[in-house]
Wavefront OBJ file of the C-alpha trace (Angstrom):
o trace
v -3.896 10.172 14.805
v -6.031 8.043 12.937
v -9.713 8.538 12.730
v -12.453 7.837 9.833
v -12.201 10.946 8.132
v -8.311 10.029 7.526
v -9.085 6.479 6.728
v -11.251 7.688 3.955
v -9.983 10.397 2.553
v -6.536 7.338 2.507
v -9.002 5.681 0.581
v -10.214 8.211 -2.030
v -6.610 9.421 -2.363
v -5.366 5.752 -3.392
v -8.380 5.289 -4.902
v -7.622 8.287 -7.342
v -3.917 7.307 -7.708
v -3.599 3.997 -8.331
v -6.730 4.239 -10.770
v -5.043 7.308 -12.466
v -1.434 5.703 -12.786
v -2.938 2.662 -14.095
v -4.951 4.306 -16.963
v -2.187 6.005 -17.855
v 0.972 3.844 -17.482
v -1.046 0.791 -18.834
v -3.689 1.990 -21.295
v -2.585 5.101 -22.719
v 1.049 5.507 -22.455
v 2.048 1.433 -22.236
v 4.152 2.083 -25.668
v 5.626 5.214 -25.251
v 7.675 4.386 -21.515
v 10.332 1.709 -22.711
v 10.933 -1.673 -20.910
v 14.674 -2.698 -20.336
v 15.119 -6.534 -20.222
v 16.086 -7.535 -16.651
v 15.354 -4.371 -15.120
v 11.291 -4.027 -15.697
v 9.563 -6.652 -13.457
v 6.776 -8.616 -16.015
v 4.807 -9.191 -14.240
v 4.824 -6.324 -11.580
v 4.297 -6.959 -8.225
v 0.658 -5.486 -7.688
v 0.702 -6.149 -4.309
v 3.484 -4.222 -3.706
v 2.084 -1.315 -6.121
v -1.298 -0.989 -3.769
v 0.600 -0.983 -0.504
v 3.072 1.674 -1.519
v -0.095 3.521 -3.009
v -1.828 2.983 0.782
v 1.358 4.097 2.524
v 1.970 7.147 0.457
v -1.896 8.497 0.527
v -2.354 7.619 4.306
v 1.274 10.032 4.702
v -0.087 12.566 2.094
v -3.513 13.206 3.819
v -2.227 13.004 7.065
v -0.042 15.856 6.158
v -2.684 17.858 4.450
v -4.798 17.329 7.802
v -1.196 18.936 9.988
v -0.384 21.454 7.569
v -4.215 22.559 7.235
v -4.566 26.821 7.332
v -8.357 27.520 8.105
v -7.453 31.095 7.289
v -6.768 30.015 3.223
v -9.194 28.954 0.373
v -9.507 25.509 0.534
v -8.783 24.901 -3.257
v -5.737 27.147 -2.834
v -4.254 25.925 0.465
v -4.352 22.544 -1.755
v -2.848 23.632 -5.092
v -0.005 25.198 -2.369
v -0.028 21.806 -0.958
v -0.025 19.819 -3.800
v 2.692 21.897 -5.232
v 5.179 21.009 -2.502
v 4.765 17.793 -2.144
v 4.887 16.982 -5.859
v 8.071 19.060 -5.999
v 9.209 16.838 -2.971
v 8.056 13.491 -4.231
v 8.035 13.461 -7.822
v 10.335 16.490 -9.352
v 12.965 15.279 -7.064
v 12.595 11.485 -7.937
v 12.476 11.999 -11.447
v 15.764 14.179 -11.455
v 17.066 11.339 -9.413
v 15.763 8.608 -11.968
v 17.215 10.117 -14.329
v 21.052 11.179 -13.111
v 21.101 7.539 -12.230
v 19.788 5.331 -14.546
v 21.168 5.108 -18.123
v 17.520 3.018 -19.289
v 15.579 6.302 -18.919
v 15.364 9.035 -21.888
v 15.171 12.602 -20.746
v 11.478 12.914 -22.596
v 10.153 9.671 -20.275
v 11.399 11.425 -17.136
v 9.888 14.440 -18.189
v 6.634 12.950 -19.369
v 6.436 10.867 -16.308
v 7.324 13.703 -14.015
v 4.533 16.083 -15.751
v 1.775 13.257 -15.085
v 2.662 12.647 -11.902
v 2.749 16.545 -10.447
v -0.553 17.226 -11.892
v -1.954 14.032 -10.273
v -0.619 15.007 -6.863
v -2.568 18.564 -7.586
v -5.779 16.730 -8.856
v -5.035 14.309 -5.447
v -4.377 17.092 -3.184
v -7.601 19.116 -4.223
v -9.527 16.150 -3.806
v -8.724 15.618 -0.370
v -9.053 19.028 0.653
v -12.191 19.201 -0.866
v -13.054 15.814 1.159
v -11.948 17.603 4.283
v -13.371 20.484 4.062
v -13.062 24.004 6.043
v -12.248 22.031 8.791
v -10.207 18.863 8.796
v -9.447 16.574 12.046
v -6.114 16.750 13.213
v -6.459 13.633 15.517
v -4.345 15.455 18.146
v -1.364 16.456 15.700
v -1.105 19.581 14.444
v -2.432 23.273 15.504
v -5.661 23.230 17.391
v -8.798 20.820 16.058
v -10.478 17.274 17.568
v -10.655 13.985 16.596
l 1 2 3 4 5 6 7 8 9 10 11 12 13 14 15 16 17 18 19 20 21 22 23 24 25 26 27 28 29 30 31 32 33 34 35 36 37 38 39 40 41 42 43 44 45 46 47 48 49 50 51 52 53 54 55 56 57 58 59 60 61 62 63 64 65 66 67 68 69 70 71 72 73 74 75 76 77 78 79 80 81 82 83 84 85 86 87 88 89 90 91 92 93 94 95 96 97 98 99 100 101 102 103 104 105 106 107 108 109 110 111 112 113 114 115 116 117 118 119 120 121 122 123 124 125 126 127 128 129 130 131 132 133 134 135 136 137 138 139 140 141 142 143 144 145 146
């Protein structure tokens, strides 16, 4: 299940991510997403921020690598991909976020929602592009070696 072609491309996905999210939640958009006293953690827990990064791009390429179609574009199979896991991961969670949490305006769910689908598209091109015509399933999936 785990070879170096997934360890990497774990890699470049977090890599892309947490370098991405950090630009944007920190440098550009620091004033526009509000911070509620007692709910915000200051300081974050960084720690915490990289492993959940780690965990989500080892699941995310390891998914790309089962759900791979050698019969599609590459560039398409991964906006497709992309697509549905961003509408899994981060339309969902946002509409979440925001039916349950009275700190977050409508406009920072949708901002934050916006950013974050296109970054799983930018994230899931990447990878495919990493992987190529033919990515490893390491024994999962349909077909393919380690």
């Amino acid at each position: 299940m785990f070879n170096k072609k997934l360890f990497i491309a774990t890699l470049i996905a977090t890599l892309i991510s947490f370098g991405a999210s950090y630009l944007w939640y920190e440098i550009l958009m620091g004033d526009f997403f509000t911070s509620t006293p007692g709910v915000t953690r200051d300081p974050v827990l960084f720690p915490l921020i990289i492993l959940g990064t780690l965990l989500y791009s080892f699941a995310f390429c390891r998914l790309y690598q089962l759900c791979f179609n050698e019969e599609m574009p590459i560039v398409g199979q991964a906006i497709q991909y992309g697509s549905l896991i961003g509408i899994l991961a981060v339309v969902a969670t946002a509409l979440f976020r925001y039916a349950t949490l009275m700190n977050v305006s409508s406009s920072e769910v949708m901002v934050d929602g916006v950013f974050n689908f296109i970054l799983t598209l930018i994230t899931a091109v990447a990878i495919a592009l990493y992987f190529g015509p033919e990515p490893s399933r390491g024994g999962g999936g349909h077909g393919g070696d380690d």
